[in-house]
N, CA, C and O of each residue as an XYZ file, in Angstrom:
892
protein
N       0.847     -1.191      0.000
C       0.000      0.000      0.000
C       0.887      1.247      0.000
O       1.655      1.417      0.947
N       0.830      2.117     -0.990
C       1.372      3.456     -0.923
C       0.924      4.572      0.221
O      -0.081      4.307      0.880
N       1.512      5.599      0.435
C       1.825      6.041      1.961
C       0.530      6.894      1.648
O      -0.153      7.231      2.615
N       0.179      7.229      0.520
C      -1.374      8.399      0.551
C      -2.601      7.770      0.627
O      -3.655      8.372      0.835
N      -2.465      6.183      0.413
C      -3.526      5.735      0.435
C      -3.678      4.955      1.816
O      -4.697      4.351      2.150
N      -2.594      5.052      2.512
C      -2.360      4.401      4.081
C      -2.828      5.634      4.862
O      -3.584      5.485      5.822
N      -2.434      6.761      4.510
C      -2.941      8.092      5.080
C      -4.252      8.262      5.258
O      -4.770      8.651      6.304
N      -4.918      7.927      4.068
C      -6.790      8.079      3.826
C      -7.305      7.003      4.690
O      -8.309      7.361      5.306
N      -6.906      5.728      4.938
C      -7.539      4.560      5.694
C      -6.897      5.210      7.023
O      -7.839      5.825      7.522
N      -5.909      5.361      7.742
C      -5.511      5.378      8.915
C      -6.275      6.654      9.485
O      -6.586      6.632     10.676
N      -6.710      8.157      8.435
C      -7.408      9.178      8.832
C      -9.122      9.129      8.791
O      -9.807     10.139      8.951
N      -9.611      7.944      8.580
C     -11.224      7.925      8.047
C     -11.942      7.670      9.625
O     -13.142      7.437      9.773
N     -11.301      7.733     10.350
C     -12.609      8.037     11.484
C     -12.664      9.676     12.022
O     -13.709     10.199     12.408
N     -11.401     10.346     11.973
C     -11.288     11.659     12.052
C     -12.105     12.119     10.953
O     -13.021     12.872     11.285
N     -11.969     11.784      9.419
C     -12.849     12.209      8.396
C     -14.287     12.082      9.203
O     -14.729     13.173      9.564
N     -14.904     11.197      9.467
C     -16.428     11.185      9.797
C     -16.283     12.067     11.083
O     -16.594     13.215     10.765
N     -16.072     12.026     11.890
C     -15.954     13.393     13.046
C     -16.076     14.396     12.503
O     -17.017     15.012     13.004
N     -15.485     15.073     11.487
C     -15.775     16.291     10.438
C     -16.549     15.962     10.008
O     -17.523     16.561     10.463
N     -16.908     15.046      9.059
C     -18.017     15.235      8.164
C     -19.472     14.987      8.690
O     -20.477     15.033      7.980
N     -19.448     14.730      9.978
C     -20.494     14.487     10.638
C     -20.838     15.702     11.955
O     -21.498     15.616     12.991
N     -20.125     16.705     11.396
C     -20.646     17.907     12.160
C     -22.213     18.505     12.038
O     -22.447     19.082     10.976
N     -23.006     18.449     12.741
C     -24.142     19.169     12.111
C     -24.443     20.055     11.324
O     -25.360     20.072     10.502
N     -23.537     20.954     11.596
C     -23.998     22.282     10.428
C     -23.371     21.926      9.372
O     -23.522     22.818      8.537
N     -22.484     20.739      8.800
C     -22.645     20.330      7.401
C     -23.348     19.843      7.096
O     -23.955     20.211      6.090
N     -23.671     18.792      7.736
C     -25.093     18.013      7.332
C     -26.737     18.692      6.904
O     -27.694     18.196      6.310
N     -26.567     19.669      7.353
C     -27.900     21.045      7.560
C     -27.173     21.716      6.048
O     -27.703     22.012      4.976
N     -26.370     21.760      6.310
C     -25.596     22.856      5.190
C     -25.724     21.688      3.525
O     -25.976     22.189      2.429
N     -25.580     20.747      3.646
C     -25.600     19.738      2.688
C     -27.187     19.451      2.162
O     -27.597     18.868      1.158
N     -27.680     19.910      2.935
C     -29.357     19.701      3.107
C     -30.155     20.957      2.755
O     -31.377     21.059      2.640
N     -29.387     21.719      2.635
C     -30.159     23.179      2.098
C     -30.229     23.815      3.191
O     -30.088     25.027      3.025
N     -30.421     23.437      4.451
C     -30.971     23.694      5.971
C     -29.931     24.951      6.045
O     -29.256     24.499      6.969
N     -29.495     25.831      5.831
C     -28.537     26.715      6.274
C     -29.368     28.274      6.882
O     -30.577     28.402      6.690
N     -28.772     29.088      7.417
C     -28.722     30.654      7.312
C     -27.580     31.539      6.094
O     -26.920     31.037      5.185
N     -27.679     32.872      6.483
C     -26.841     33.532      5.632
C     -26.494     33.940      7.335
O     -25.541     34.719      7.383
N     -26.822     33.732      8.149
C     -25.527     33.818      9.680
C     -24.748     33.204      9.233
O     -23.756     33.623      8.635
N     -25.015     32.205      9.415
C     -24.151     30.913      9.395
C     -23.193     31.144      8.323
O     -22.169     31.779      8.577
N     -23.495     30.530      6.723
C     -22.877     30.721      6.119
C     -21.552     31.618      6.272
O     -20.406     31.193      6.130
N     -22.034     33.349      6.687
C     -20.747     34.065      6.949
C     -20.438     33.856      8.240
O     -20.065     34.936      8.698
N     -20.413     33.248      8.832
C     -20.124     33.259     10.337
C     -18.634     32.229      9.791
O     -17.422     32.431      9.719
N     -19.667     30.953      9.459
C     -18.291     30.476      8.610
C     -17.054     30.936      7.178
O     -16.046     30.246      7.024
N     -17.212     31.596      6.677
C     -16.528     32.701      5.859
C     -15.608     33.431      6.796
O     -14.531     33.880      6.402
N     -16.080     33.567      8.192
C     -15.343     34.142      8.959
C     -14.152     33.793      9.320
O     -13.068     34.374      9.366
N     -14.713     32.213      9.700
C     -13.521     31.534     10.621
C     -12.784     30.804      9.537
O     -11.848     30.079      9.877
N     -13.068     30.903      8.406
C     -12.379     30.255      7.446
C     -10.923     31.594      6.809
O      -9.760     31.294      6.538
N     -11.634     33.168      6.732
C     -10.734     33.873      6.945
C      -9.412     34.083      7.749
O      -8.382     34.658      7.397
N      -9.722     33.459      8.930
C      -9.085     33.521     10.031
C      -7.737     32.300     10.461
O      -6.840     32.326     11.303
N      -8.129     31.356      9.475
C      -7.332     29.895      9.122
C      -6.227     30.220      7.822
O      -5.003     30.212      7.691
N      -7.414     30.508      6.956
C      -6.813     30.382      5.527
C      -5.833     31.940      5.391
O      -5.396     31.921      4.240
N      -5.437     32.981      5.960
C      -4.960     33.472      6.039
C      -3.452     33.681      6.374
O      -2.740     34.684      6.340
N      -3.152     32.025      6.799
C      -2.031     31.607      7.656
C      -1.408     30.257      7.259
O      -0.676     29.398      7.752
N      -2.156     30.542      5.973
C      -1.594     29.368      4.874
C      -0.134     29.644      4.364
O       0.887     28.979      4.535
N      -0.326     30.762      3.722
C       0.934     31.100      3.121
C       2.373     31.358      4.033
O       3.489     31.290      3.519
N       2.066     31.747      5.865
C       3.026     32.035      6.575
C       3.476     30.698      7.223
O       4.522     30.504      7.842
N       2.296     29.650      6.912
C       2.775     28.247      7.610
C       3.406     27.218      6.119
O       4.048     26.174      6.242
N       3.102     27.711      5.098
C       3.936     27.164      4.108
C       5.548     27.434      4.059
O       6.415     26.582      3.866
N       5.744     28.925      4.298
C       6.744     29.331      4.176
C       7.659     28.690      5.370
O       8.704     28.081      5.141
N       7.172     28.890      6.552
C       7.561     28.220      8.021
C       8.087     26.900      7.364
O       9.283     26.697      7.153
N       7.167     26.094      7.086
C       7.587     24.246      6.602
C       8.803     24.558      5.602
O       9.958     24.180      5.797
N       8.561     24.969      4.997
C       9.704     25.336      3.643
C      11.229     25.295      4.353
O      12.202     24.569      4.151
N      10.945     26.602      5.437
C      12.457     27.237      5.913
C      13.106     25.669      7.041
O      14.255     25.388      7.379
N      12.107     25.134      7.264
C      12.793     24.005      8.206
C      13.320     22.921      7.425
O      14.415     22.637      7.910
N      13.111     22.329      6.641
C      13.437     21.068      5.887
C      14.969     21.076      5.455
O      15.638     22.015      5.025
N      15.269     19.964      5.656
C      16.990     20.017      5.343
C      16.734     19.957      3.693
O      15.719     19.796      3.015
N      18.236     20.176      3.356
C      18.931     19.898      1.941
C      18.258     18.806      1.360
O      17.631     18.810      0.301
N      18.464     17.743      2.248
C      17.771     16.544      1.105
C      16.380     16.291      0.973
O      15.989     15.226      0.496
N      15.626     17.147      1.343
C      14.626     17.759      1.390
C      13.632     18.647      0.009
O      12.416     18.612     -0.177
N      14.839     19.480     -0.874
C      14.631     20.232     -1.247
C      13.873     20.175     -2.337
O      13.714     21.240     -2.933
N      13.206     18.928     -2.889
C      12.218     18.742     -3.856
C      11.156     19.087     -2.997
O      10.231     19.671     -3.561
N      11.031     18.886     -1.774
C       9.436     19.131     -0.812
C      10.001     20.778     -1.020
O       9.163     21.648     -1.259
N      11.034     21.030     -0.943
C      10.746     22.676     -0.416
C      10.083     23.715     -1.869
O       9.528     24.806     -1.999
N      10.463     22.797     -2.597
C      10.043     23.304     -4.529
C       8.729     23.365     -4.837
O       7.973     24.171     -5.381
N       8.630     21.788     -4.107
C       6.913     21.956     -4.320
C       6.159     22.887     -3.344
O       5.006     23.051     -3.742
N       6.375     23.423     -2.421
C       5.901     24.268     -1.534
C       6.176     25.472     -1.569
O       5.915     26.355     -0.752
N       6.891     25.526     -2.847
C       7.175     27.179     -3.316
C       5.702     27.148     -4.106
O       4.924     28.095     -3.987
N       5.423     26.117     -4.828
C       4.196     26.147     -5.900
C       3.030     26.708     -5.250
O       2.144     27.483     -5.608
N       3.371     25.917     -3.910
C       1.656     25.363     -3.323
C       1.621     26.996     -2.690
O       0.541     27.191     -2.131
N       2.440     28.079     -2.650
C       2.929     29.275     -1.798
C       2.054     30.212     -3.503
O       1.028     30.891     -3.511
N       2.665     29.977     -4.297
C       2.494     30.476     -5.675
C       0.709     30.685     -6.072
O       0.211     31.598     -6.731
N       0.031     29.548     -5.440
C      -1.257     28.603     -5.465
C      -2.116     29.606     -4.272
O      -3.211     30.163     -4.348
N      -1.249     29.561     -3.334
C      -2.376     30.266     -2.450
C      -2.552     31.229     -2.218
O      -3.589     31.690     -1.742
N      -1.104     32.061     -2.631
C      -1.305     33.822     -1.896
C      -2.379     34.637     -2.406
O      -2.557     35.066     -3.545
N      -2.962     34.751     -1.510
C      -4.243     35.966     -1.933
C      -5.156     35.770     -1.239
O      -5.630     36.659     -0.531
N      -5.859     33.921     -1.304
C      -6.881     33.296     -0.997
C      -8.037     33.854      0.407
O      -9.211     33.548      0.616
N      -7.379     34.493      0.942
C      -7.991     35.430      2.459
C      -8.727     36.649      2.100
O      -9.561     37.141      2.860
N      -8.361     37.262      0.677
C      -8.704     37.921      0.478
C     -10.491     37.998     -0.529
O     -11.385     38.844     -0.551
N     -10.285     36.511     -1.296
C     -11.298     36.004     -1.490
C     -12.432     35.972     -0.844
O     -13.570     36.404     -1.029
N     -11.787     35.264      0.091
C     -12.910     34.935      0.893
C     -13.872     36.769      2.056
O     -15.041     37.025      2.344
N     -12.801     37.363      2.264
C     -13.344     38.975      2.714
C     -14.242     39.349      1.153
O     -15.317     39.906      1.377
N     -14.011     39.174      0.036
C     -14.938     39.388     -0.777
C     -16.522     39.345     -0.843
O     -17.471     40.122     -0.952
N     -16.131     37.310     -0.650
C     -17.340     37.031     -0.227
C     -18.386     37.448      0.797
O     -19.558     37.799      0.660
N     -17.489     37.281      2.025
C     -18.195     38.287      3.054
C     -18.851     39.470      2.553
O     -19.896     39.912      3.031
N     -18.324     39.896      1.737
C     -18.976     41.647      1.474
C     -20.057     41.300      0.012
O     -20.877     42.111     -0.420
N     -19.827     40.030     -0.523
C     -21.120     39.715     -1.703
C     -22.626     39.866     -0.736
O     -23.722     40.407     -0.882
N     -21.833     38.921      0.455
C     -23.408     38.637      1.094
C     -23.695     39.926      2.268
O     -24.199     39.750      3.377
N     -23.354     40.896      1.849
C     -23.984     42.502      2.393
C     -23.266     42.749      3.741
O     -23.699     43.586      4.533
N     -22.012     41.906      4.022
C     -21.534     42.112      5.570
C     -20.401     42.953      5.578
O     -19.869     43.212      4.498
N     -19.920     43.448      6.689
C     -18.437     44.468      6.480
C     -17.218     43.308      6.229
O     -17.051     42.277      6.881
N     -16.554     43.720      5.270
C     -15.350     42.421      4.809
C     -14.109     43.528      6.134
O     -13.072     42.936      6.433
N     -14.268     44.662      6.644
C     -13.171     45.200      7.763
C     -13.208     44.418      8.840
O     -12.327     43.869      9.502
N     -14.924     44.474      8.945
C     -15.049     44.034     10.536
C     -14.474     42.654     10.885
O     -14.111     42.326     12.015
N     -14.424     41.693      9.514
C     -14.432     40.813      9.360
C     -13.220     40.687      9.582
O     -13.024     40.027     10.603
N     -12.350     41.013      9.103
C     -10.801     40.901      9.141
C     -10.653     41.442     10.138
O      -9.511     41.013     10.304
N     -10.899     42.331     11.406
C     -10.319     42.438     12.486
C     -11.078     42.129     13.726
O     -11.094     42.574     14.873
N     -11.745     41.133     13.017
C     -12.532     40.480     14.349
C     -11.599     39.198     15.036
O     -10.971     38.456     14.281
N     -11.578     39.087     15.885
C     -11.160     38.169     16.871
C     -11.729     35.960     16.227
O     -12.889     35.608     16.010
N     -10.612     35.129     16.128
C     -11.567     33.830     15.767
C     -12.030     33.511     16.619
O     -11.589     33.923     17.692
N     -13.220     32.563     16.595
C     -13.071     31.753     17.624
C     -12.070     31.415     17.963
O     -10.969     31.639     17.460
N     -12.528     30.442     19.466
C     -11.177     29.452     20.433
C     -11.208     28.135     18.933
O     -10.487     28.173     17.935
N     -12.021     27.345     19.184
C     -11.582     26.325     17.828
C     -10.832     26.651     16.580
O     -10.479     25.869     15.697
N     -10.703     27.567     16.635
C      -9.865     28.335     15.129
C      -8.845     28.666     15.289
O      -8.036     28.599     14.364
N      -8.488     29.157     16.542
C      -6.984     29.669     16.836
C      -6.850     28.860     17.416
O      -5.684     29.029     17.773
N      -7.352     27.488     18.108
C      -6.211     26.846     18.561
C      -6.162     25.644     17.201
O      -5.316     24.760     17.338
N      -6.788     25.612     16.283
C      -6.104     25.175     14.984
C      -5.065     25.431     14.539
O      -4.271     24.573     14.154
N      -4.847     26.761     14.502
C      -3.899     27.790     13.883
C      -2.837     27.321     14.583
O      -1.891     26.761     14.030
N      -2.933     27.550     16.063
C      -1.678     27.358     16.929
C      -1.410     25.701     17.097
O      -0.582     25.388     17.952
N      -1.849     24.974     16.583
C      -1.233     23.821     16.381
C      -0.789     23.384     15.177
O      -0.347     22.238     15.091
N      -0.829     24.069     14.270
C      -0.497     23.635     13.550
C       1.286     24.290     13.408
O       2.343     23.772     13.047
N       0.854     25.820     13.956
C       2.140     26.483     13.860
C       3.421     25.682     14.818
O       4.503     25.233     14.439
N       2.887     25.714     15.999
C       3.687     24.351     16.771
C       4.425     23.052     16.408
O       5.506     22.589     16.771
N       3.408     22.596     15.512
C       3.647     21.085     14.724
C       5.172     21.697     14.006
O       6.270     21.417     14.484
N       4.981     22.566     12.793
C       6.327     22.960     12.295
C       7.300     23.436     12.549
O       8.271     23.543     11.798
N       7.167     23.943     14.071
C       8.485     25.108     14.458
C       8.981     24.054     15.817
O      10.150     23.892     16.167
N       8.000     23.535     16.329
C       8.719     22.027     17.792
C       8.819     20.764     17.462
O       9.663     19.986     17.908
N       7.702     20.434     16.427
C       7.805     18.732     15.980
C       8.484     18.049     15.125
O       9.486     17.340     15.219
N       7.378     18.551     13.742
C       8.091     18.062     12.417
C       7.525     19.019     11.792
O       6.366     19.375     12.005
N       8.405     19.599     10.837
C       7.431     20.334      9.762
C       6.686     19.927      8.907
O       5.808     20.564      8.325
N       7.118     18.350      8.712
C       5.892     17.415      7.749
C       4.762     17.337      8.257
O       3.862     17.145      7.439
N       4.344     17.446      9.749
C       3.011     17.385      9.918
C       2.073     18.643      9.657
O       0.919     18.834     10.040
N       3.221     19.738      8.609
C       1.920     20.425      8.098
C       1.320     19.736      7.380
O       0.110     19.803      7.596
N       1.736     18.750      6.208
C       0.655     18.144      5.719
C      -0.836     17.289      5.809
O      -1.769     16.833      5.147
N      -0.337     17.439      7.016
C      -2.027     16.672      7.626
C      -2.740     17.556      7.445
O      -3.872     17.092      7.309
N      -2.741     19.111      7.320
C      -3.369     20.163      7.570
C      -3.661     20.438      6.314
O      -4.486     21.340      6.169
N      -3.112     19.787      5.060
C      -3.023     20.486      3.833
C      -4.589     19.023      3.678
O      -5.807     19.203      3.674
N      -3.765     17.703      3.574
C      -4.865     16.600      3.623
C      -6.290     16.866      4.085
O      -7.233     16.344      3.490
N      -6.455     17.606      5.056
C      -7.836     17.873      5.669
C      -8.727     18.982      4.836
O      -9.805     18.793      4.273
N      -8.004     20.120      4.919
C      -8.901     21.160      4.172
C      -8.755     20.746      2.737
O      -9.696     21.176      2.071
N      -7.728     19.928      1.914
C      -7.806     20.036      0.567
C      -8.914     18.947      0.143
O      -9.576     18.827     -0.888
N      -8.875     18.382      1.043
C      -9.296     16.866      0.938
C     -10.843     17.115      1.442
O     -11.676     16.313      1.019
N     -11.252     18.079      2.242
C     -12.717     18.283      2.464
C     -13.139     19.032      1.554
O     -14.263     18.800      1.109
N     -12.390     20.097      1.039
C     -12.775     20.805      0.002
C     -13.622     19.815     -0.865
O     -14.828     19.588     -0.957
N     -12.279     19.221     -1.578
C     -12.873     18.390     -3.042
C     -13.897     17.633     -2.631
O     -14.596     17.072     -3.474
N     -14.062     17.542     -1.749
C     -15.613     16.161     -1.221
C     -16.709     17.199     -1.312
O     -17.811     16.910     -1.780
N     -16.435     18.305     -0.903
C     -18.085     18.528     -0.256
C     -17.714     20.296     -0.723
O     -18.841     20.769     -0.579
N     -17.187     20.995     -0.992
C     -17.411     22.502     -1.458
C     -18.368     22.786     -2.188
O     -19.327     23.529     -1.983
N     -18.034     22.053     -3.228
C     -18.837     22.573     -4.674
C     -20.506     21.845     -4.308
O     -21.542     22.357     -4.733
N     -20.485     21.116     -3.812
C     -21.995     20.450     -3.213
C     -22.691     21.634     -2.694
O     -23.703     22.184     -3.129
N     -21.615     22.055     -1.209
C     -22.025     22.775     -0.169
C     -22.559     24.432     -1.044
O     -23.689     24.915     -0.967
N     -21.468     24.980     -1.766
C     -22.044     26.260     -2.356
C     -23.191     26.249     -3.375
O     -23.608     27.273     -3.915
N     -23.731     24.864     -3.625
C     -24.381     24.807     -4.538
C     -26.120     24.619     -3.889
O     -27.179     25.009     -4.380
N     -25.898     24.018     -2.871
C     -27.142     24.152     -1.805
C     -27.305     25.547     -1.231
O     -28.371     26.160     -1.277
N     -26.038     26.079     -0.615
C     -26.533     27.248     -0.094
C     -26.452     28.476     -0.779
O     -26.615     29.497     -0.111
N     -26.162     28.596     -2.356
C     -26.792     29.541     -3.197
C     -28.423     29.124     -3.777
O     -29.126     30.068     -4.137
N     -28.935     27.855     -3.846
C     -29.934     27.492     -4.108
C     -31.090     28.054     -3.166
O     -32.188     28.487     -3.513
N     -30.504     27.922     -1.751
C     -31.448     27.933     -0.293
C     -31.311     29.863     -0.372
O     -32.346     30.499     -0.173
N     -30.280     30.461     -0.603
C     -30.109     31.601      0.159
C     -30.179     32.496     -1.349
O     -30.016     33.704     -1.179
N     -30.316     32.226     -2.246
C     -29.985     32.895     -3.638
C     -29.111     34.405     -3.326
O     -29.345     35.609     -3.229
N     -28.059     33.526     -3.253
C     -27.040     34.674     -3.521
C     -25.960     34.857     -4.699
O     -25.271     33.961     -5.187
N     -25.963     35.647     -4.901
C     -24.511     36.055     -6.550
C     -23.693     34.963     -6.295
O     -23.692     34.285     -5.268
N     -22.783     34.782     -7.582
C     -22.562     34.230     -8.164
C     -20.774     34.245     -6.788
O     -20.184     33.364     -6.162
N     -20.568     35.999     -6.971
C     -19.803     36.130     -6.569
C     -19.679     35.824     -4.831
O     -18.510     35.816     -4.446
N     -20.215     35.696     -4.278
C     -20.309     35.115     -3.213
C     -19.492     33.994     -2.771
O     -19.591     33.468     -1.663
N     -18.878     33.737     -3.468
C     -18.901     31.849     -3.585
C     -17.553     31.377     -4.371
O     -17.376     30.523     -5.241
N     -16.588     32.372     -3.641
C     -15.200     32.411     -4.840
C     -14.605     31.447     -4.434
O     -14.224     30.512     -5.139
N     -14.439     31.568     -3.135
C     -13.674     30.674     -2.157
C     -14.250     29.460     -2.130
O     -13.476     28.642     -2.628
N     -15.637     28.790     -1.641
C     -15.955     27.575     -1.929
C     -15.610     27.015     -3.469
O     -14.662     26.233     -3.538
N     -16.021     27.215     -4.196
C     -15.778     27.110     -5.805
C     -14.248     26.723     -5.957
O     -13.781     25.605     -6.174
N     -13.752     27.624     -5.832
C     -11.913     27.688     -5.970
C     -11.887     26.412     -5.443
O     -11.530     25.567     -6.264
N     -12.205     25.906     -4.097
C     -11.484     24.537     -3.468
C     -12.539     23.393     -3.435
O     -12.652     22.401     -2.715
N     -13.275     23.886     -4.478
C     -14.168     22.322     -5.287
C     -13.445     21.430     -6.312
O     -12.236     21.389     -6.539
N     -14.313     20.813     -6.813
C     -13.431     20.465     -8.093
C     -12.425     20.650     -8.827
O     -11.681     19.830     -9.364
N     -12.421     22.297     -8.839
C     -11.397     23.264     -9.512
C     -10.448     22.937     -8.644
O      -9.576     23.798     -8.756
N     -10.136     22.133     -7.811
C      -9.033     21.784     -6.857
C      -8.458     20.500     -6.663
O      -7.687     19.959     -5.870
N      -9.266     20.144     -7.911
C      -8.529     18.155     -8.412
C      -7.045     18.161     -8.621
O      -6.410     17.249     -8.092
N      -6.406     19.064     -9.322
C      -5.519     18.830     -9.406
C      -4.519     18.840     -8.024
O      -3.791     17.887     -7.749
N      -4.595     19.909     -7.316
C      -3.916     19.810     -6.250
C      -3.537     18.817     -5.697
O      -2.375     18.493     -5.451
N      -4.879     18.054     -5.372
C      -4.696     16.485     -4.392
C      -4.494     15.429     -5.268
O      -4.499     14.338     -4.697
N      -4.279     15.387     -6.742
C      -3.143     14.658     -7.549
C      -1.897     15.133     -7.333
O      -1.127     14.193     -7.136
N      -1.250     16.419     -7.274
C       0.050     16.623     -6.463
C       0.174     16.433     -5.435
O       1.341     16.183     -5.134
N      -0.690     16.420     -4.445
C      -0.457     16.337     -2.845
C      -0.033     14.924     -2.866
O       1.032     14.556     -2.368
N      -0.995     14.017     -3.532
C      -0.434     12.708     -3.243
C       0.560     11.930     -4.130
O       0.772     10.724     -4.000
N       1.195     12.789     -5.116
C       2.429     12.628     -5.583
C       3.713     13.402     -4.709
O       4.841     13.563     -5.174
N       3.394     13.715     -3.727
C       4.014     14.488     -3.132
C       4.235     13.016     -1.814
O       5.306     12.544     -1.434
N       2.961     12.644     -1.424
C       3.116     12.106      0.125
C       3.864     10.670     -0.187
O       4.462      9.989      0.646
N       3.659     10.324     -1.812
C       3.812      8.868     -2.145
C       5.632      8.457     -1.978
O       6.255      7.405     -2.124
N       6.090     10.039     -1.558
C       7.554      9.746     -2.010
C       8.084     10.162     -0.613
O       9.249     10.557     -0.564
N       7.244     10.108      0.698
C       7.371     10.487      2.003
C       7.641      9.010      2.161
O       6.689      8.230      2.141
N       9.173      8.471      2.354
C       9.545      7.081      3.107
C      10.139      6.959      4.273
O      10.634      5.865      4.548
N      10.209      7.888      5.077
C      10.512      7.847      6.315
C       9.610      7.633      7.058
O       8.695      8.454      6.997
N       9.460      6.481      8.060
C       8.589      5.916      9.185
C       8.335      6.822     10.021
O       7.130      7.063      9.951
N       9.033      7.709     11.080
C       8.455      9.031     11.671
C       7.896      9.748     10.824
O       6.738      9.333     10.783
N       8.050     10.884      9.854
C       7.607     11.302      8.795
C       6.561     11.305      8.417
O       5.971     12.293      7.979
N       5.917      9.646      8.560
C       4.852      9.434      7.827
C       4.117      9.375      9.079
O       3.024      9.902      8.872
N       4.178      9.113      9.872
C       3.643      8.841     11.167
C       3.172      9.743     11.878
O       2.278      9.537     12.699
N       3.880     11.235     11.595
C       3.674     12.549     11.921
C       2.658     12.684     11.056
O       1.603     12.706     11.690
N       2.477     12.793      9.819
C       1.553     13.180      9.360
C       0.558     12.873      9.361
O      -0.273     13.777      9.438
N      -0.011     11.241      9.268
C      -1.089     10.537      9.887
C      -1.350     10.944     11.256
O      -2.569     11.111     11.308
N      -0.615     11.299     12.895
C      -1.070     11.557     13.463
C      -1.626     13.450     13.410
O      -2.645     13.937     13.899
N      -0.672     14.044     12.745
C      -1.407     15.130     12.194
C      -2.810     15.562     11.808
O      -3.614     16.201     12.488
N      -2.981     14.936     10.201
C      -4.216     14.707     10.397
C      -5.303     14.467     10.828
O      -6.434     14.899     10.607
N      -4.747     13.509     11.669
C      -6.237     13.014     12.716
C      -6.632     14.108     13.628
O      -7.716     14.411     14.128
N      -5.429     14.621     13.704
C      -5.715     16.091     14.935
C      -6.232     17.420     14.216
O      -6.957     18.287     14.703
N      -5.666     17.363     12.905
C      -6.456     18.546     12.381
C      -7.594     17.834     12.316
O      -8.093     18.178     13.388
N      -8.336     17.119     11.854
C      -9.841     16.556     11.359
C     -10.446     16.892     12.684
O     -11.619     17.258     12.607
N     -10.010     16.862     13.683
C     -10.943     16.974     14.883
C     -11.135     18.766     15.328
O     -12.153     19.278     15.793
N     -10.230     19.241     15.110
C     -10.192     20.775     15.391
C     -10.692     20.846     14.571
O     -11.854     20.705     14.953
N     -10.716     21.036     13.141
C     -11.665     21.359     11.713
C     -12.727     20.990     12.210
O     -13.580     21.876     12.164
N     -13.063     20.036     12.684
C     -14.933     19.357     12.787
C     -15.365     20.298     14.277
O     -16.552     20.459     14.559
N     -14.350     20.820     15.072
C     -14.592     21.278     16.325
C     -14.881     22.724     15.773
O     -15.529     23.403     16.570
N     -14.530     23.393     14.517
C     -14.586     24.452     13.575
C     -15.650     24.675     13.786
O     -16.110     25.538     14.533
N     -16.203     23.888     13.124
C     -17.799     23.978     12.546
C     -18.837     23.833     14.001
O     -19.816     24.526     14.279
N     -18.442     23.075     14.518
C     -19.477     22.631     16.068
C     -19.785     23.775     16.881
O     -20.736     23.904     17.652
N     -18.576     24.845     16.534
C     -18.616     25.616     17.389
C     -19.078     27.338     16.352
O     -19.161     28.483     16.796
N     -19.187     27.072     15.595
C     -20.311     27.740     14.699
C     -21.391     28.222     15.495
O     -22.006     27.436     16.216
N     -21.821     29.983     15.417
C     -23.159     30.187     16.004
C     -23.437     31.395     14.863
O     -22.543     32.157     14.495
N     -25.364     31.467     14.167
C     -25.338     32.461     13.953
C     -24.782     34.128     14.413
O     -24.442     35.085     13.718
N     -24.860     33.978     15.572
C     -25.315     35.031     16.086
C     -23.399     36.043     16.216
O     -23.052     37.039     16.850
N     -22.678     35.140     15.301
C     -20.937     35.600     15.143
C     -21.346     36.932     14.239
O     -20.700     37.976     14.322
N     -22.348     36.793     13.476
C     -22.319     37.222     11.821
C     -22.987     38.868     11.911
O     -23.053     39.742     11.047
N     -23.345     38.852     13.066
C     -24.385     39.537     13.650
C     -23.143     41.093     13.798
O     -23.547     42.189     13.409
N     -21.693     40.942     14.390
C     -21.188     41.846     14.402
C     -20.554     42.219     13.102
O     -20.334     43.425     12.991
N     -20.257     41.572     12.233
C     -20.326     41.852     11.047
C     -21.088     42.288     10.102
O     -20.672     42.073      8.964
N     -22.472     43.052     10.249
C     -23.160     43.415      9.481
C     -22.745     44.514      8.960
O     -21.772     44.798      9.658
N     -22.858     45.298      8.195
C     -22.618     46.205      6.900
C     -23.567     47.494      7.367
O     -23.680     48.475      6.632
């Protein structure tokens, strides 16, 4: 068995912990708000913003023999910068302040995502950023393009609304054909081990993301 497909079996009960959050399941179901929705836009601002400074982080740690991971993580750096800003867009499609938004405070489930993950690369291993890349890239392609497609149906909102879900739908196949040309050539036993236990820990903070979701976030963000 190759190491990406040992990754997906060893991470599939953390997967259902996420994917079995309620407000996806509601959200998958049409069942949503336009709270909600930006409430989450919020905390997704607040993550995805810290992509590009935790790429760069993994990059600067990796030794010499390393340096094909550090190439490809110049790409994946190339791939994401901006993406925070997207998403403040969206916020402001669906009539909310994209300021307030950006200098609002995350939730606790969001920053202590953030701060573990930053931890993982600067005390552990820097490979266990990839558990972090596995989770959001890997929930994306399952369920984005579903999810924006119910809750523009339920909430009829523009087109533009919806840059950020869209972007890490489908339109994001290719990625996780590199990601796992990337993990397939991870042969070190710690290494890999970090990242599987990685994952499992992001999947639970990500699903703790959403659990801890309340309309009533969206409420200081109004316009």
């Amino acid at each position: 068995m190759n190491f990406y497909d040992r990754l997906l079996q060893e991470t599939e009960s953390g997967r259902q912990y996420l994917l079995t959050a309620p407000i996806i399941e509601r959200c998958l179901r049409g069942d949503i708000s336009l709270e909600y929705y930006v409430a989450f836009l919020c905390q997704a601002y607040h993550h995805v913003k810290h992509t590009t400074p935790l790429l760069m982080a993994t990059g600067s740690r990796l030794p010499e023999s390393r340096e094909w991971l550090r190439e490809a993580i110049a790409e994946y750096i190339e791939e994401e910068l901006g993406h925070q800003e997207w998403i403040l867009n969206d916020i402001a499609a669906c009539g909310y302040d994209r300021e307030r938004a950006r200098n609002s405070r995350p939730n606790p489930s969001t920053e202590l995502m953030v701060a573990y993950a930053y931890d993982t690369v600067q005390r552990v291993n820097p490979l266990g950023f990839f558990g972090m890349v596995q989770v959001l890239e890997g929930t994306s392609i399952r369920i984005a393009d579903a999810a924006a497609d119910a809750i523009q149906a339920t909430l009829d909102l523009p087109n533009k609304a919806f840059s950020y879900l869209r972007s890490h739908g489908k339109l994001d196949q290719e990625h996780i054909v590199f990601f796992q040309s990337l993990m397939n050539r991870i042969d070190t036993p710690s290494d890999q081990a970090q990242i599987i236990h990685s994952a499992n820990m992001f999947y639970r903070l990500y699903g703790n993301l959403f659990r801890e979701l309340a309309s009533e976030q969206a409420q200081a963000l109004a316009a």
